[in-house]
C-alpha positions, -999 to 999 in steps of 0.1 A, spaced: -365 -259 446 -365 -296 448 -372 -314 410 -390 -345 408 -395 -362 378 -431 -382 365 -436 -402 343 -471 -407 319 -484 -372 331 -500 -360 301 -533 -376 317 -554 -391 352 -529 -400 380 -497 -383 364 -514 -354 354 -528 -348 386 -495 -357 409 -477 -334 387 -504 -305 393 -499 -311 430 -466 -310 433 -462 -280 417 -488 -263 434 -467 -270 467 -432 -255 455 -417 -285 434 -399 -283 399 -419 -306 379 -402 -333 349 -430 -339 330 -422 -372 317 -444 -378 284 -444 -404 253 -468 -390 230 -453 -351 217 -490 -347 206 -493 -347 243 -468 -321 256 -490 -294 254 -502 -299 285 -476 -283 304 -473 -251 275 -462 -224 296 -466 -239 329 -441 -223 354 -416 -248 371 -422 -273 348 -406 -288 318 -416 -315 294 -396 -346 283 -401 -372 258 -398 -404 275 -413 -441 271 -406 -460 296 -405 -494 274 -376 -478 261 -336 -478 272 -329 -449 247 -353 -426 260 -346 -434 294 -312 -423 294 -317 -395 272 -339 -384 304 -311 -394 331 -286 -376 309 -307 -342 304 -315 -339 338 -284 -344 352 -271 -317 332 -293 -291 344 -278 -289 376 -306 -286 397 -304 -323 406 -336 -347 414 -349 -353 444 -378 -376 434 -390 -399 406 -424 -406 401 -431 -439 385 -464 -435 373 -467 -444 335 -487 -479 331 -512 -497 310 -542 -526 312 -552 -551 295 -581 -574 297 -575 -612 287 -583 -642 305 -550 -665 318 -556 -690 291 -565 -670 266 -536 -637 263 -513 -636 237 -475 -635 244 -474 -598 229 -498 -581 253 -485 -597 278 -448 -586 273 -466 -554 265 -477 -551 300 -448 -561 318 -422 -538 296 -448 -506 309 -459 -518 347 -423 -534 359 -396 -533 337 -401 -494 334 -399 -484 367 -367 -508 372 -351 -492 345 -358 -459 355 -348 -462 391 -317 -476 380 -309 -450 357 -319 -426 377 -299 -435 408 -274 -416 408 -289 -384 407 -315 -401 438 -288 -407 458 -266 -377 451 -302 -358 467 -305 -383 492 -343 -386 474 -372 -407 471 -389 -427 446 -427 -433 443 -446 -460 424 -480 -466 419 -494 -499 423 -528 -509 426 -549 -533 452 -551 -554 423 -520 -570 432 -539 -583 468 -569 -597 448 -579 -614 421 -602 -598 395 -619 -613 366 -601 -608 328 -577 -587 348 -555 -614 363 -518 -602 340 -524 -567 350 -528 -577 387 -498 -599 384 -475 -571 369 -490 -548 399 -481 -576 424 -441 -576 410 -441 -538 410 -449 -545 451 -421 -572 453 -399 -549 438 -401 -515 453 -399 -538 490 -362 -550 472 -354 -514 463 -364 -498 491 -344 -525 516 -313 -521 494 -312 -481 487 -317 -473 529 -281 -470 529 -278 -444 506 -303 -425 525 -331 -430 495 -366 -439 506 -388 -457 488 -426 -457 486 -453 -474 465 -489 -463 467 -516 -487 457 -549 -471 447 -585 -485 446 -607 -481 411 -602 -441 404 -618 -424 374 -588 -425 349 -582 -431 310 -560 -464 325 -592 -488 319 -608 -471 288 -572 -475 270 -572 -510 277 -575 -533 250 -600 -557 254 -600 -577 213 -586 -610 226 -615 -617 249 -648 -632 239 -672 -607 221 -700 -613 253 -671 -613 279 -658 -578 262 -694 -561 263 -701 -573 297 -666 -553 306 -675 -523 284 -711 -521 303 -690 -520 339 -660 -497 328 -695 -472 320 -709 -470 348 -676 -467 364 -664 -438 345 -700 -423 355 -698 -431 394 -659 -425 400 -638 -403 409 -606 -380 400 -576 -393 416 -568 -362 437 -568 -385 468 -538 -405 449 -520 -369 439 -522 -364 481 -505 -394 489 -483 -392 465 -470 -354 479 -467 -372 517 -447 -398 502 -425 -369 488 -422 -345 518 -436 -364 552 -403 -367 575 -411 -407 579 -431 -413 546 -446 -446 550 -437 -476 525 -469 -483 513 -503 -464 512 -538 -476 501 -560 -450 488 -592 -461 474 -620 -442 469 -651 -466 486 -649 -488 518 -656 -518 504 -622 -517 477 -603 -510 511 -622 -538 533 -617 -566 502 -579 -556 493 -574 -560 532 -595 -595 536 -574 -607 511 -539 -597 526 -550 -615 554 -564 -643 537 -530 -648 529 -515 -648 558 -541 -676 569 -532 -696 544 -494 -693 549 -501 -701 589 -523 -730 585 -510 -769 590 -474 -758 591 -446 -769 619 -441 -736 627 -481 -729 630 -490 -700 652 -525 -692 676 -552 -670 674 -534 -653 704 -503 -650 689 -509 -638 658 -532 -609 670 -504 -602 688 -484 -599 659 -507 -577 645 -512 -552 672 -475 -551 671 -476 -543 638 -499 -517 636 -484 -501 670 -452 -496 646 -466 -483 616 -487 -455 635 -456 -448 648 -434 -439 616 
């Protein structure tokens, strides 16, 4: 029985990855910060709780350590745990924004590294989850995009340098899914209208949205598909998928327009059908 290991599953996207996983044969590492929290997984079979904060080094290797000696190895890691925060650019303070990088990038880092050995010793794989937030900009959430958009750049590093141990890489970068992320955030450094204008939208979003079981299900192909894909969108209404696209290629517009190297129309929907000839492929 292959183990995987995730982290922040007392609750939304870790909760339900870990549920799916162990519905389809995996041992499940419940990674969780709070101990108030750990009930969750009270007699669950094929599970087993851990304390573990990602912010921090100690806990981290207490992990690494544990599992290594429990010699069924780990095949996959899970890098789910992450927070938000609302602030304007101009207006964040230097904690939360620390705050917010320790959680969303410098966690996963320093569990992947960590946790390495034990990846490649399984030949494994290692999942995190993004968000299309990191493709478009999105008003008072600008730092959380940003950490989303490093979390991107990074997995695309790790992934390029860990082929050659035979460890995959994956990131999967959901839409607005109906999870405690955005009601934890804390929104007390914006503007008193600006907050209650957010806390009106974040209402009717926890009334409209949805569960992330679409998120769980990619996460599972990323962990057993023979050629998983490196990254996967998976939002839950058209028009998150149509705008996080536009603005990829918005991008690319910009980077190809008024340079020496500038290319046609032609070309660079040749490009693209190349592209997308190669990634239906995998």
């Amino acid at each position: 029985m292959k183990a995987i290991l995730v982290t922040g599953a007392n609750s939304g996207i870790g909760l339900y990855t870990a549920r799916r996983l162990l519905s389809n044969g995996f041992f499940v590492y419940a990674g969780i910060r709070n101990s108030e929290r750990f009930g969750v997984f009270h007699k669950v079979e094929n599970s087993e709780v851990i304390k573990l904060d990602v912010t921090s080094q100690d806990d981290i290797d207490a992990a690494a350590e544990y599992i290594g000696l429990q010699g069924r190895g780990l095949y996959g890691v899970v890098n789910n745990a992450g927070i938000q925060r609302f602030s304007k650019m101009n207006t964040i303070e230097d904690k939360e924004l620390y705050e917010i990088f320790e959680t969303n990038v410098f966690g996963p880092i320093r569990m992947n590294k960590a946790l390495a050995p034990l990846l490649i010793a399984s030949k494994g794989r290692t999942v995190a989850i993004g968000s299309i937030s990191a493709f478009r900009p999105c008003g008072g959430s600008g730092i959380y995009g940003m950490s989303k958009s490093a979390l991107s750049s990074y997995v695309d590093s790790y992934h390029q340098e860990m082929q050659e141990f035979g460890v995959h890489a994956s990131i999967i970068e959901p839409g607005g899914y109906n999870t405690n992320i955005i009601t934890n955030a804390d929104n007390e450094s914006l503007p008193d209208e600006v907050r209650e204008s957010i806390q009106t939208k974040l209402r009717t979003f926890r009334f409209a949205g949805r569960p992330p079981h679409d998120i769980a299900d990619a996460v599972l192909e990323a962990m057993t598909a023979e050629f998983p894909k490196r990254r996967y969108m998976v939002v839950p209404r058209e028009n998150q998928a149509k705008t996080a696209i536009m603005s990829a290629l918005t991008k690319v517009a910009e980077l190809n327009s008024n340079q020496e190297y500038e290319y046609t129309n032609d070309e660079l929907v040749k490009m693209l059908e190349q592209l997308l000839d190669e990634s239906s492929s995998e």
